[in-house]
C-alpha positions as CSV (number, residue, x, y, z in Angstrom):
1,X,91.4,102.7,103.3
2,X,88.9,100.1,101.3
3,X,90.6,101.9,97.9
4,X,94.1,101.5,98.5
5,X,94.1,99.3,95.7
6,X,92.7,101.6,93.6
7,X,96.3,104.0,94.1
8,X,98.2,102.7,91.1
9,X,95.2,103.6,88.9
10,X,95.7,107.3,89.7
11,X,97.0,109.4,87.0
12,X,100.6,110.8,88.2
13,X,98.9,114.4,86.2
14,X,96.1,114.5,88.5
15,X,97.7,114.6,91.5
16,X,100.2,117.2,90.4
17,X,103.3,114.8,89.6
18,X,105.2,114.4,86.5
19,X,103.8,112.5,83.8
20,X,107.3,109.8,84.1
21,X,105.9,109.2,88.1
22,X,105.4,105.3,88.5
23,X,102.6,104.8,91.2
24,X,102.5,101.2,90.2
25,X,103.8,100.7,93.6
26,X,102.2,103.4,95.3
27,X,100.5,102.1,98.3
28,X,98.3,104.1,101.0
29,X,98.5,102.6,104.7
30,X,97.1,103.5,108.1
31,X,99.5,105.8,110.4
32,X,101.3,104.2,112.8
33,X,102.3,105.3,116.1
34,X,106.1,105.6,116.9
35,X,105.6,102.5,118.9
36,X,103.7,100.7,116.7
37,X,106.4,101.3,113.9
38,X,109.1,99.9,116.8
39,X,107.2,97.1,117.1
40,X,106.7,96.3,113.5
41,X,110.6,96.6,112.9
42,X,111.8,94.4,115.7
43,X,109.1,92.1,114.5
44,X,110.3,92.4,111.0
45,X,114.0,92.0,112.3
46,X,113.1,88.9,114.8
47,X,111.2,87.3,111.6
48,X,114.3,87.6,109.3
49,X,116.5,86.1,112.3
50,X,114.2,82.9,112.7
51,X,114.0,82.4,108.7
52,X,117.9,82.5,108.7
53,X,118.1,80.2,112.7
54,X,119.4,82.7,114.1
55,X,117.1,83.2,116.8
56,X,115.3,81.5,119.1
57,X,111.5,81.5,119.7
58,X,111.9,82.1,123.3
59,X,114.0,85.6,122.1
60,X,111.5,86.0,119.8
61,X,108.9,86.1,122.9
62,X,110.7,88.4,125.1
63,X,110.9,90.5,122.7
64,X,106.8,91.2,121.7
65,X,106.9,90.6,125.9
66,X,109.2,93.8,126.3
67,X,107.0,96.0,123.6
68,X,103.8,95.2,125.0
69,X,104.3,96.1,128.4
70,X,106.3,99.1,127.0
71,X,103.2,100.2,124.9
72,X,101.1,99.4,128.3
73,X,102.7,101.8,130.6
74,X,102.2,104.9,127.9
């Protein structure tokens, strides 16, 4: 993971893509569990809600309440 950075250096060619492939916004990132990706959305989600006052922080709370104690009892 400490070359991520390093991805849109790659030549298209040597990794068996077309020459036209852009990988200047390739990016490499660590798997995530199903849950993990859940949380990220509704975090992502909640985020976009509060930048537009739409939600409130106490909503905003419940909800990382509800996924960690959902990721707990896996």
């Amino acid at each position: 993971m400490k070359r991520r950075t390093a991805i849109p250096l790659v030549q298209p060619r040597e990794i068996g893509l077309s020459d036209a492939v852009v990988l200047t916004n390739a990016k490499i990132v660590d798997h995530l569990t199903p849950s993990a990706q859940e949380l990220f959305a509704a975090a992502k989600s909640l985020n976009l809600s509060i930048s537009q006052g739409t939600t409130s922080v106490q909503l905003l709370l419940d909800e990382v309440r509800n996924c960690i104690s959902q990721e707990i009892r896996k």
